[in-house]
N, C-alpha and C positions, 0 to 999 in steps of 0.2 A: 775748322774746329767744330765741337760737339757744340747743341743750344745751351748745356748742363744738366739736362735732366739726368736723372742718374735713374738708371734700373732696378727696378723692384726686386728684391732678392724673398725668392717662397721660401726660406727658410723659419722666418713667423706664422706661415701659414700650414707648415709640415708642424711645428710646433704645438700649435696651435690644434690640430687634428690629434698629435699620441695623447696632448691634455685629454681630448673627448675620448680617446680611446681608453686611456688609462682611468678615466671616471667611468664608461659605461661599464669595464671589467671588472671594477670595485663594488658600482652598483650590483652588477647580477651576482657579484660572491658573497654579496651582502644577504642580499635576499633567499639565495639557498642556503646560506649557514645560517639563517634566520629560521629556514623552514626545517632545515637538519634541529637544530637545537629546539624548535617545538617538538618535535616529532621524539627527541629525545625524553624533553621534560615528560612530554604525554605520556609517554609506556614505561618508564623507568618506575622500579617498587616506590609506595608508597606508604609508608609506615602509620599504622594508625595506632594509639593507645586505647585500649581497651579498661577501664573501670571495673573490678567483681573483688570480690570479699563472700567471707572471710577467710580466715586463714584456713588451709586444712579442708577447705569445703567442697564438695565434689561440682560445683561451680570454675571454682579455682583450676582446678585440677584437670577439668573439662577445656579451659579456657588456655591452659598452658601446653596442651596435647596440639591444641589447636593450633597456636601460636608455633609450635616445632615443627607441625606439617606447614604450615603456610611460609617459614622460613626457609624451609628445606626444598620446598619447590622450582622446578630449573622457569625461568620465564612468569612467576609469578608477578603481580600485578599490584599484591597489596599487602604487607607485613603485619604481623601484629607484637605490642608490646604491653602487657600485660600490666595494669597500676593497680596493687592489690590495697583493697579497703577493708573497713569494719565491718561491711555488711552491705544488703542492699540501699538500706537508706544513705549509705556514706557514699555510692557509689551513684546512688542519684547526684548527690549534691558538688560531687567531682563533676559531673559533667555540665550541671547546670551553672558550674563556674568556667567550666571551660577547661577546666584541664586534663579534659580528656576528649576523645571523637564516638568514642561508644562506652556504653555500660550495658552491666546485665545490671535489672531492674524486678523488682517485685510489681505485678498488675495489681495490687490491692492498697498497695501505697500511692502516696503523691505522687506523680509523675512530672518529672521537669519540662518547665512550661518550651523550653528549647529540643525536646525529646521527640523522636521519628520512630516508630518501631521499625527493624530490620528482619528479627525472625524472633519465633516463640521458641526461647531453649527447651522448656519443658513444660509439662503440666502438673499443678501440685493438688495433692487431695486430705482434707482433711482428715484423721483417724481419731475417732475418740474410743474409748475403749473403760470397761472396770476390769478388774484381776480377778479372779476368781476366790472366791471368798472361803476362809477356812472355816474347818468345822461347821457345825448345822447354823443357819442364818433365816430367822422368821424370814418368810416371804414376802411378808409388807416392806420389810428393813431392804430387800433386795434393791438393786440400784439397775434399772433398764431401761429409764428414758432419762434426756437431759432434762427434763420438770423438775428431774429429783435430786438434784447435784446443789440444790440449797443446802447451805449449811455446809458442805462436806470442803475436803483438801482435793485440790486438782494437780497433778504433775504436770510442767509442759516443755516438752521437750523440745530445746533449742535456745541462748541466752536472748534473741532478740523482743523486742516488747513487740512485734508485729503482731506475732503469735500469742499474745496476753491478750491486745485490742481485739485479734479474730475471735479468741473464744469467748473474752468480753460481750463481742455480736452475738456471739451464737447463742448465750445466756441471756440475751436480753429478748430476742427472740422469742424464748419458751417463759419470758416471766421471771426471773429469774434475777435476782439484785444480785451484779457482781461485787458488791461492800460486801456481801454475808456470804460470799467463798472463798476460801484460803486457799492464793496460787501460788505455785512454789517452781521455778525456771532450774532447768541443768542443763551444762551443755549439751550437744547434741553427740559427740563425740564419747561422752562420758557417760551416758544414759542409762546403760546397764548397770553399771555399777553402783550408780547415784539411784533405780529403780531399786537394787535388790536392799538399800538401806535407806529407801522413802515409803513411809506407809501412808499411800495415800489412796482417797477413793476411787477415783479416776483419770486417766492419763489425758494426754492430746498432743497429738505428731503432726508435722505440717511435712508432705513430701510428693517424690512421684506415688503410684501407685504397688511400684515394689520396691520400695526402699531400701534399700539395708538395713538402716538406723532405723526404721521405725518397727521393721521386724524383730531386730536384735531389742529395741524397746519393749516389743508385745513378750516375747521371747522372756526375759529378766523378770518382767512381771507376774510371769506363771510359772517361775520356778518349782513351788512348791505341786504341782497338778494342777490338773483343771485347766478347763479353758477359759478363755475373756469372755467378756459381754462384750460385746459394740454396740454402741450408741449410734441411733440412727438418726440424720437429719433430717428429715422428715418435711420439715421446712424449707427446705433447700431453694426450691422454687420462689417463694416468698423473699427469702434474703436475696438472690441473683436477680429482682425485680425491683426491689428498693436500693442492690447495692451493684451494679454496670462491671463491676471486676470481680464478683463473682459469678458463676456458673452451677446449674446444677447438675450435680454428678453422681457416680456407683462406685463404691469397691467391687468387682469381681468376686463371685465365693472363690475358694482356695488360690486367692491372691499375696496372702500374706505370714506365708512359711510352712504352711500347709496345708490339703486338699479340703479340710473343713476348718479352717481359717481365714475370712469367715464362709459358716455353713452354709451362707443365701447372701445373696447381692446386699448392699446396705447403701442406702441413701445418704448421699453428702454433695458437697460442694468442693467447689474446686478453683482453682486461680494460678495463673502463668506467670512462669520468669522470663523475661522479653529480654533480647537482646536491640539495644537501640541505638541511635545514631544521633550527633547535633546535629537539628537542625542550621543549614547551610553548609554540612559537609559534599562536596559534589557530589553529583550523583552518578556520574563515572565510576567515581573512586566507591560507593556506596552500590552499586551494582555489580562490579567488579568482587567486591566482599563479598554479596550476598552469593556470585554462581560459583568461587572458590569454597565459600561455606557449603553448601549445599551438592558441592561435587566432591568434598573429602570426607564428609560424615559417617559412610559406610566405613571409608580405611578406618576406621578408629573405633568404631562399632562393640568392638574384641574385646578392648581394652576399655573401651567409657563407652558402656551399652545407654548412658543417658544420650552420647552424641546423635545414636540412629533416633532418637524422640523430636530431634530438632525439625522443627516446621517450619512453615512460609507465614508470614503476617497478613493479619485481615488487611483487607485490600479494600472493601468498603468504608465510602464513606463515611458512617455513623460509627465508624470503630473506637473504642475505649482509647487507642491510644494510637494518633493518626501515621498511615502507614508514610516511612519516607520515598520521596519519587523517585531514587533513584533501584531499592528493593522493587517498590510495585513494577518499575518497568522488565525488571526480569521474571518475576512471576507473570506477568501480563504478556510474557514474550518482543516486548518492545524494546530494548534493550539497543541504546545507538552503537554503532560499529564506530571505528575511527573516523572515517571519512564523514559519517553524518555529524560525526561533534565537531571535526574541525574543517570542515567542506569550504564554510564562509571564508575562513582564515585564510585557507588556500587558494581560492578565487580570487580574493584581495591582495593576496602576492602575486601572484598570474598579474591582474589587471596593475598592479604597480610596475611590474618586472614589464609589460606593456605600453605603460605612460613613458617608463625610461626609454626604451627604445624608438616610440615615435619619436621623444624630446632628444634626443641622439640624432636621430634622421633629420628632423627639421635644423638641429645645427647643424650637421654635416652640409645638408643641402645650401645653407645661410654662408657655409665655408665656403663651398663650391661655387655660389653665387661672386662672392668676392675674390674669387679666384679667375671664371668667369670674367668679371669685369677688369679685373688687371690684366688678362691674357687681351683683353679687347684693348684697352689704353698700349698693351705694348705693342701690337699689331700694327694700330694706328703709328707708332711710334717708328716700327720698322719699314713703314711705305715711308715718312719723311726721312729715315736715313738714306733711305734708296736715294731717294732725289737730293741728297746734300754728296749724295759720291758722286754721283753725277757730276757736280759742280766744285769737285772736291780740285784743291792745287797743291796738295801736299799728303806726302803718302802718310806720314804719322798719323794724323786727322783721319785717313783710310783704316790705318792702323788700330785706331779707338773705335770707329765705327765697327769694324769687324768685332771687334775683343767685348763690346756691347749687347750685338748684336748673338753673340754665341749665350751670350745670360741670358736672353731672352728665349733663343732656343731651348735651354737647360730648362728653362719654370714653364715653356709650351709644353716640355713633355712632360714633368712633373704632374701639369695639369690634365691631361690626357690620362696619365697612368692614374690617377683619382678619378676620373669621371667626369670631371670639369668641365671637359669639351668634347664632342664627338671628331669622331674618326672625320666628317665631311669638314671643319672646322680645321683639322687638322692637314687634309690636305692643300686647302685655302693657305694656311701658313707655308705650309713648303714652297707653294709657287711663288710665294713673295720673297720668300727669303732666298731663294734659289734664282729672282732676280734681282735681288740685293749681291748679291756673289758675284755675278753675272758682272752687275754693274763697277762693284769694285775692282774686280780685276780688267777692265777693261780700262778703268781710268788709271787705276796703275801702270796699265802698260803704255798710256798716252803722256802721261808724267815722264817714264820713265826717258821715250822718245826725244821727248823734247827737251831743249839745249837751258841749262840753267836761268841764263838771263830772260830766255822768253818763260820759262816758271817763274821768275820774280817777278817781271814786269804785267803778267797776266793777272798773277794775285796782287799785284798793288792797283791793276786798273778793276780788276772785282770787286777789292777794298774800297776804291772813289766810289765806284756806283752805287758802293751799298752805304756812303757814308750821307 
């Protein structure tokens, strides 16, 4: 009969291995649909709203041109969605609440403490201007500098108070009590019509340089003949020293509707409409806008000759309204590729996707150790059945040893076709077990020889000896 140990069966240990296989496979799918789904998130459009007002405004209008090419682009990078306000300062306070990623902003106003410049939409310039006065008019009574505009009615074209506080400055400036001038606001859309039934002494237009509105302004007011005056800043220098958002500037002569319109250059000041970004908007996503902006500006030229005015932001430090880092680095040509924004991230997968696989290996190896050491207990196992056939007096007993000794077979080679054991290991086992064969069958056939009573009487006297 057999001692009872019973035979290890590698079927725990096959087991035991698809578990580690079926975790390393899940780990590394993990880890690439990890790095598929960043790489998704990364380059997929990125919608930004955009803040500008008012309605009707060539801001507006500018801003929604835009928004149709940046949506219509194959492989774009960054959308835009348009949130229309009251005006610059409404469109400040949209962003400094957060409900929006960029606004166009006036440089002469507050600027939101959360505010990045991205690019300069435009440059605006002041126009002041008189009508040209009917009939003969004492030359004292003439009106050709702003000293003289005490007393008198101002038109100012546009409803925002922006444009009241500017020429408020500018009047105060020359001396000049804004209590003792009578201003009087019309839209800006409306100007001609609301000039050719305002009588007033002198105008004032806040825009580009060739405006429509402000020529169609000059225009209405000299209906009757004659040319404007222009009023010259003179000062200009002085206000853009005391005041960081303005600038001092020229009209062009025949700038504004016709070739002596004005006659000679005219001194004034000047001040930008920014387009800007909150602060903590990435700067991917903030760079990305900036070389889409500045790479569709021509296509649209045609149609919105203000889009070719759009510049790059002051990049220095001491700038009025500090530049965001993700615009400077495209101006600056620094500008990260994918692989530098997400280099780390992908290293740190690598090296994860790496910790798995050693931690895989070292349990494989920990399998194969115990693997290993089972093939070594069953070895030792198959030299004592050798010697229990040897001694065997009954073929059954034979019979169990072989039918044992074939499981054991079965999990040597298991273990061999894993790695468990070498080839030299393995042929160590055959010699044994091929004198385990050896030996069974030879006792088999000594059993068999022999006459019953001397097989009963042998195992009962095997039985005393070992009792």
């Amino acid at each position: 009969m057999t001692d009872g140990s019973a035979s290890i069966s590698p079927k725990p240990l096959r087991s035991a291995k698809r578990r580690l296989m079926f975790v390393l496979i899940a780990g590394a799918l993990a880890i690439v649909g990890a790095l598929i789904a960043g790489y998704y998130f990364a380059v997929r459009p990125v919608t930004l709203k955009i803040a500008v007002g008012p309605a009707n405004s060539d801001d507006l209008k500018v801003v929604q041109a835009l928004a149709q090419a940046f949506n219509n682009q194959q492989h774009t990078q960054v959308k835009l969605r348009p949130v229309q306000t009251d005006g610059a300062t409404a469109s400040a306070k949209t962003l400094a609440d957060g409900k929006a990623d960029l606004a166009i902003i006036r440089g002469d106003l507050e600027v939101p403490k959360n505010a990045q410049a991205v690019a300069t939409l435009r440059k605006n310039v002041v126009v002041m201007w008189v009508p040209p006065a009917k009939g003969k008019v004492r030359k004292s009574a003439r009106i050709t500098k702003i000293a003289q505009l005490a007393g008198r009615k101002i038109g100012v074209v546009g409803r925002t108070p922006a444009n009241v506080n500017l020429l408020k400055l500018i009047l105060t400036q020359y001396g000049v009590d804004p209590m003792k001038v009578e201003i009087v606001q019309f839209p800006a859309n409306e100007a001609p019509d609301a000039i050719k039934n305002l009588k007033a002494d002198a105008y004032l237009a806040v825009g580009p340089a060739n405006s429509k509105l402000t020529i169609d302004a000059i225009t209405a007011s000299t209906k009757d003949g004659g040319e404007p005056t222009f009023l010259a800043i003179d000062a200009s220098e002085a206000i853009a020293q005391n005041h960081p958002a303005y600038e001092a500037a020229e009209i062009p002569a025949g700038s504004l509707g016709s070739a002596d319109r004005p006659d000679d250059e005219v001194k004034t000041i000047s001040f930008s409409h920014h387009i800007v970004a909150r602060k903590g908007l990435s700067d991917a996503t903030v760079a990305a806008f900036t070389r889409q902006l500045f790479a569709i500006r021509q296509s649209l030229k045609n149609d919105f000759p203000l889009a070719a005015k759009i510049e790059t932001p002051d990049t220095d430090k001491d700038a009025t309204i500090p530049v965001h880092p993700g615009a400077a680095a495209f101006v600056d040509g620094e500008e990260k590729t994918f692989l530098d924004r997400y280099s780390d991230y992908i290293w740190w997968s690598l090296m994860a996707f790496s910790a798995m696989g050693s931690a895989g290996a070292w349990f494989a190896g920990y399998l194969k150790q115990d693997e290993r050491n089972t093939n070594t207990s069953q070895r030792e196992r198959l030299l004592e059945m050798l010697k229990a056939a040897r001694q065997s007096d009954s073929t059954d007993e034979l019979d169990q040893l072989q039918a044992e000794a074939d499981d054991i077979l079965r999990h040597t080679l298991d273990c061999f076709e894993h790695g468990a054991i070498e080839e030299g290991t393995l042929t160590a086992f055959n010699i044994a077990l091929e004198q385990f064969h050896n030996a069974v069958a030879d006792r088999k056939a000594l059993l068999l020889s022999m006459p019953q009573n001397l097989q009963r009487t042998a195992s009962q006297f095997r039985a005393a000896g070992t009792a």
